[in-house]
C-alpha positions in Angstrom: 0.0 0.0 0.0 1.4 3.4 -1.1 2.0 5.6 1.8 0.5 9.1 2.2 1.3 12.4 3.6 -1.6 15.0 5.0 -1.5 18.7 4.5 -1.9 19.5 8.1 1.5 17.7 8.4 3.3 19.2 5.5 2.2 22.5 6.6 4.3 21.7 9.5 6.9 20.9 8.0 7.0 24.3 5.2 6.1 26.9 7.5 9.5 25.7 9.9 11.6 26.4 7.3 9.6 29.5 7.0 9.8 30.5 10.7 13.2 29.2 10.9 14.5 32.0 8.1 15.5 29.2 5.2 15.9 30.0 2.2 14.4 28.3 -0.7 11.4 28.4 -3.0 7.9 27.3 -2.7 6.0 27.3 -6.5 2.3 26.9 -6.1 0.2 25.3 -9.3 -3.4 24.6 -10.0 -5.4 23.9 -12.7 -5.6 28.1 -13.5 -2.1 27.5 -14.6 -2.3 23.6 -16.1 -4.8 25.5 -18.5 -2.3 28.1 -19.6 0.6 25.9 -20.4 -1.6 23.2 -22.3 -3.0 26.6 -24.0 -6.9 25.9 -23.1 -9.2 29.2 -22.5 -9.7 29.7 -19.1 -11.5 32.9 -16.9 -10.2 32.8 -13.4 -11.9 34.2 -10.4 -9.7 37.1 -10.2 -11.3 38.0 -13.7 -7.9 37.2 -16.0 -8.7 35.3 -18.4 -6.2 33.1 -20.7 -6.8 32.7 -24.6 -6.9 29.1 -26.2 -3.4 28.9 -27.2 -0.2 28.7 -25.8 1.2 32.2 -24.8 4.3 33.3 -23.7 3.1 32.8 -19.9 2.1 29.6 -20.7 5.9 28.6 -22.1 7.2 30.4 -19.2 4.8 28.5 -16.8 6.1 25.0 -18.5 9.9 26.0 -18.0 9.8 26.3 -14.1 8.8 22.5 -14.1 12.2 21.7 -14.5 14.0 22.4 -11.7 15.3 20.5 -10.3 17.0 21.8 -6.8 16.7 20.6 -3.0 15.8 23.7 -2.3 13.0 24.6 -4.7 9.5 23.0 -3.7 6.6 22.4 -5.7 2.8 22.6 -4.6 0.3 20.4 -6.7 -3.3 20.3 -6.8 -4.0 17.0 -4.7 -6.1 13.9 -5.9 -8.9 14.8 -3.5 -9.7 18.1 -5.1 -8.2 18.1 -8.7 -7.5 14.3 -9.4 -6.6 14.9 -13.4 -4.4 18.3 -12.4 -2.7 15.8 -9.6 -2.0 13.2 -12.2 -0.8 15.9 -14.7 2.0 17.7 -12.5 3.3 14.5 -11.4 4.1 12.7 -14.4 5.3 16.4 -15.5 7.5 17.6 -12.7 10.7 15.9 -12.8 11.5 16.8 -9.0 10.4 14.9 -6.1 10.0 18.1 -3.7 6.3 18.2 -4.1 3.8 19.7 -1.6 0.2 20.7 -1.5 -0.5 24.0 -3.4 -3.6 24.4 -0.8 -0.7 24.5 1.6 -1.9 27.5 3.2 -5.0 27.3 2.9 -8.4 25.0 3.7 -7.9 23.3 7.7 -4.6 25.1 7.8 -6.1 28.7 7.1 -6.9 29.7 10.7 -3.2 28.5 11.8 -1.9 30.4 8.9 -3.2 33.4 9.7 -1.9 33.7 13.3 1.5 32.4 12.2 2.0 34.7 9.4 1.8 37.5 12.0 4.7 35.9 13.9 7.1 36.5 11.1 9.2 39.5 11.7 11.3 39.9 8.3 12.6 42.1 6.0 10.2 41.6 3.2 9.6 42.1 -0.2 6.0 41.9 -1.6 5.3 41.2 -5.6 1.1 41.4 -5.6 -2.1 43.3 -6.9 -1.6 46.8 -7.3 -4.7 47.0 -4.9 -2.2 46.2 -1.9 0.1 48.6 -2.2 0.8 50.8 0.9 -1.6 48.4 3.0 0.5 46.2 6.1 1.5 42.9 5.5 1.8 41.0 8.5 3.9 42.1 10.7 6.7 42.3 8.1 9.5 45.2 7.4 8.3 45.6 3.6 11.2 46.9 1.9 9.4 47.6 -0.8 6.0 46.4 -2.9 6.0 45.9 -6.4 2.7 46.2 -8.2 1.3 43.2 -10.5 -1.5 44.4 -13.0 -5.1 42.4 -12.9 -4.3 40.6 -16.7 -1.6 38.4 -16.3 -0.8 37.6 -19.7 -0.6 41.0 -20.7 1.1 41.9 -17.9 3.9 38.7 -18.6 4.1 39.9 -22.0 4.3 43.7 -21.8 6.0 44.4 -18.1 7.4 41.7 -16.7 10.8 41.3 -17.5 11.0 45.4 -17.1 9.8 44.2 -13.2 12.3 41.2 -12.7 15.3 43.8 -13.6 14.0 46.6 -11.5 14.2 44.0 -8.5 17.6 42.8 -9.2 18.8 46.2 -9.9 17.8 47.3 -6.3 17.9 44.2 -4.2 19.8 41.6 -6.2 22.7 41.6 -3.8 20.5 41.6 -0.5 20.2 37.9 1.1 18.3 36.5 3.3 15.1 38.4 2.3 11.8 37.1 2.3 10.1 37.3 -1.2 6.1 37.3 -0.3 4.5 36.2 -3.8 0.9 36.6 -4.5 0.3 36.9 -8.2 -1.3 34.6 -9.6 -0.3 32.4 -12.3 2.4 35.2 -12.7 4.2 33.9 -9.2 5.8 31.3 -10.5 8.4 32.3 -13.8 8.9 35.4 -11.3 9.9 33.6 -8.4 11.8 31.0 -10.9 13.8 33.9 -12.2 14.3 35.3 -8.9 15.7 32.3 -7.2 17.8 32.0 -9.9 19.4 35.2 -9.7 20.1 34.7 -6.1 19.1 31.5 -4.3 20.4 32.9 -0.7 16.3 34.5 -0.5 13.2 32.9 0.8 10.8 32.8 -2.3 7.1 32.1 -1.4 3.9 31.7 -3.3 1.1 32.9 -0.3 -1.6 33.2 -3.1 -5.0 33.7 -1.3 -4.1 33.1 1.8 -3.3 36.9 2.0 -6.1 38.8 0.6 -6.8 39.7 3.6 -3.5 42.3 3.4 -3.6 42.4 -0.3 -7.5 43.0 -0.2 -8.3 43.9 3.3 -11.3 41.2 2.8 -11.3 37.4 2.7 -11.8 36.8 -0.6 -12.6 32.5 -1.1 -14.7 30.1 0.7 -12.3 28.3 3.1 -12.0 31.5 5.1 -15.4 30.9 6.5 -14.5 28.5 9.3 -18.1 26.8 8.9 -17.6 25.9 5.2 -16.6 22.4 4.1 -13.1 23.7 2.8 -12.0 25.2 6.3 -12.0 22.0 7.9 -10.7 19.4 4.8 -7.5 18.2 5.7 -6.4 16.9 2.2 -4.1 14.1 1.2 -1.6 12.4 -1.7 0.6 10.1 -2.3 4.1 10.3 -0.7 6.0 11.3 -3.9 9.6 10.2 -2.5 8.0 6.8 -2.6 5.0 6.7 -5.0 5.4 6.4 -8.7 3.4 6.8 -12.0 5.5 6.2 -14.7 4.1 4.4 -17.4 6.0 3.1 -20.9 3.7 3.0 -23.8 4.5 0.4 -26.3 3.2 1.5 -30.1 3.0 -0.5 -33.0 2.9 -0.8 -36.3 2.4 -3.4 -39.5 0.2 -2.6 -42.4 -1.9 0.4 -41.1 0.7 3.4 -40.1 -2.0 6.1 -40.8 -3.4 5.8 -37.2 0.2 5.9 -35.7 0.3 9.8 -35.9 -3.1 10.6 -34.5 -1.9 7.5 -31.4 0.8 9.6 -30.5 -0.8 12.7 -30.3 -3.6 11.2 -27.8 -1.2 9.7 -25.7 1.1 12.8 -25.7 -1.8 14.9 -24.9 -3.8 12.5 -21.6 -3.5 13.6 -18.3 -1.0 11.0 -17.6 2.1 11.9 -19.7 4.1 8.5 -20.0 7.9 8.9 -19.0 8.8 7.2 -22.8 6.8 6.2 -25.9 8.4 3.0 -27.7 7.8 1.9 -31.0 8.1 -1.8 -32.7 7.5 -2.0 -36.5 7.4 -5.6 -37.5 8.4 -6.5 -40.8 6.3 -7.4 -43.6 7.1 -10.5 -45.7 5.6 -9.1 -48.9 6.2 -6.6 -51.0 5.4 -3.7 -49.3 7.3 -1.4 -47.5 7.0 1.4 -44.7 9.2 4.4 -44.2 8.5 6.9 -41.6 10.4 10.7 -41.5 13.2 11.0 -39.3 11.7 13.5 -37.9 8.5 11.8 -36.6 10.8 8.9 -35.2 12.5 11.2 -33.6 9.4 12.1 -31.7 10.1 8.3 -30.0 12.2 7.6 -27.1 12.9 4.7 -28.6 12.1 2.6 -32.0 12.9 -0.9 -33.1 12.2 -1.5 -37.0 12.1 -5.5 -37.7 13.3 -6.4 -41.6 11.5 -9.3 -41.7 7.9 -10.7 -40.1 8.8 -11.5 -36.2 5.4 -12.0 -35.2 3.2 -11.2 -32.4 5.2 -12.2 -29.3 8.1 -9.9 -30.1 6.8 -6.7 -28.9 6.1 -7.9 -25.6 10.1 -8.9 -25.3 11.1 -5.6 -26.9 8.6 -3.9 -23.7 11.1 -5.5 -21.3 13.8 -2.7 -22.1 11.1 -0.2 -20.6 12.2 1.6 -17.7 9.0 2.2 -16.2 7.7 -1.0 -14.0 
């Protein structure tokens, strides 16, 4: 049986590094930003919205799930609330540092808010424009630096004219703490960041400070009656639990459909870690030849000259490294 952790526990065991001044990075996803990397039209309830296709956020967003770094954690949607975004960022995130992106949030949102007043920091805060000049906490903000409502404009059009205006003044500084709440925008910022100059604490707070940001609670699981305020979610360990999966394509006399199978497996919520393919041979006088190009698209291909028959593909599946 595959063991579990809680995210009463892993608050725990985030918000002592927090407390305890580590540095390191915490990069929060949900499905707001699944849907912006896989390019799919979304309207959040902030009002942003995100256009069917792939935008430069959305390549952005994609890059940051490759880091791989003790120090840089990753919060995922869990399988109780978001089972397909669960499945998604773990066969996509190559690290093992994952969390809970609700880590703040739900039957840890009335702890939250007490501790975050205990943190007495230099600070810097990258959040809605509506938050600027209000008190954070209890922190020494150094300085607040405005995000704009649309985030893919804002990603697009001011951005990287942000990222250098904060190294520019505070790239040498260490030991800061970074307070995040932007969005989908939080992440390639705090990516970049951390980057830059790992010897900061880079968090992504989210929601769980509207009530700074806002000066009103602004979602459901700050009403301590709701469902969310006392749901205690749980996933898979994910320094123990695996899904990697090895899908085994073939081919003999009907290679038209081979294209369309790739794309459907490339695109399901589970991404396999490799795609093999086995082309048996045909012992008449027909031939197939596939583009370099789309073999390439393979992480691995074995083309038979002559008719093996039907057993070999299951030998040639041994050489997966999946279980």
């Amino acid at each position: 049986m595959h063991k579990t952790i809680s995210l009463v526990n892993e608050y725990d065991r985030i918000f002592e590094k927090i407390k305890g001044n580590e540095n390191f990075a915490l990069l929060r996803y949900g499905d707001g930003e699944r849907s912006i990397i896989t390019g799919r039209a979304i309207r959040a309830q902030e009002g942003w919205t995100s256009p069917n296709m792939i935008t430069s956020l959305g390549k952005a967003l994609k890059e940051t799930l490759n880091i791989i770094d003790d120090k840089v954690y990753y919060g995922i949607s869990c399988p109780c609330c978001d089972r397909s975004a669960y499945y998604w960022y773990m066969s996509h995130i190559n690290s093992r540092n994952i969390t809970f992106a609700n880590l703040f949030v739900n039957i840890n949102y009335q702890r939250f808010k007490k501790d975050f007043e205990t943190i007495y920091r230099d600070a810097i805060v990258i959040a809605n424009h509506r938050g600027k000049g209000n008190r954070v906490g209890n922190l020494n903000v150094l300085e607040y630096f405005s995000i704009g409502d649309e985030c893919i404009k804002f990603w697009e059009e001011e951005a990287s004219k942000l990222l250098s205006e904060i190294k520019e003044k505070y790239g040498m500084r260490e030991n800061l703490l970074y307070v995040i709440s932007a969005g989908p925008l939080a992440e390639p910022l705090i990516s970049e960041l951390y980057k830059s100059n790992p010897n900061n604490c880079y968090i992504d707070f989210g929601s769980s400070i509207d009530c700074y940001i806002h000066n009103k609670d602004t979602r459901p699981y700050t009403d301590s009656s709701s469902i969310y305020a006392n749901k205690n979610c749980t996933m898979f360990d994910p320094t123990t639990t695996s899904f990697d999966v090895t899908v085994i394509l073939t081919t003999f006399k009907k290679p038209d459909a081979l294209a369309k199978q790739l794309d459907a497996i490339q695109s399901q919520t589970l991404k396999p870690k490799e795609v093999f393919l086995f082309q048996d041979g045909i012992n008449e006088n027909y031939t197939i030849n596939f583009e370099k190009s789309f073999l390439n698209k393979f992480n691995d291909v074995k083309i038979s000259p002559v008719n093996v028959g039907v057993w070999e593909r299951f030998r040639y599946a041994k050489t997966a490294k999946s279980e």
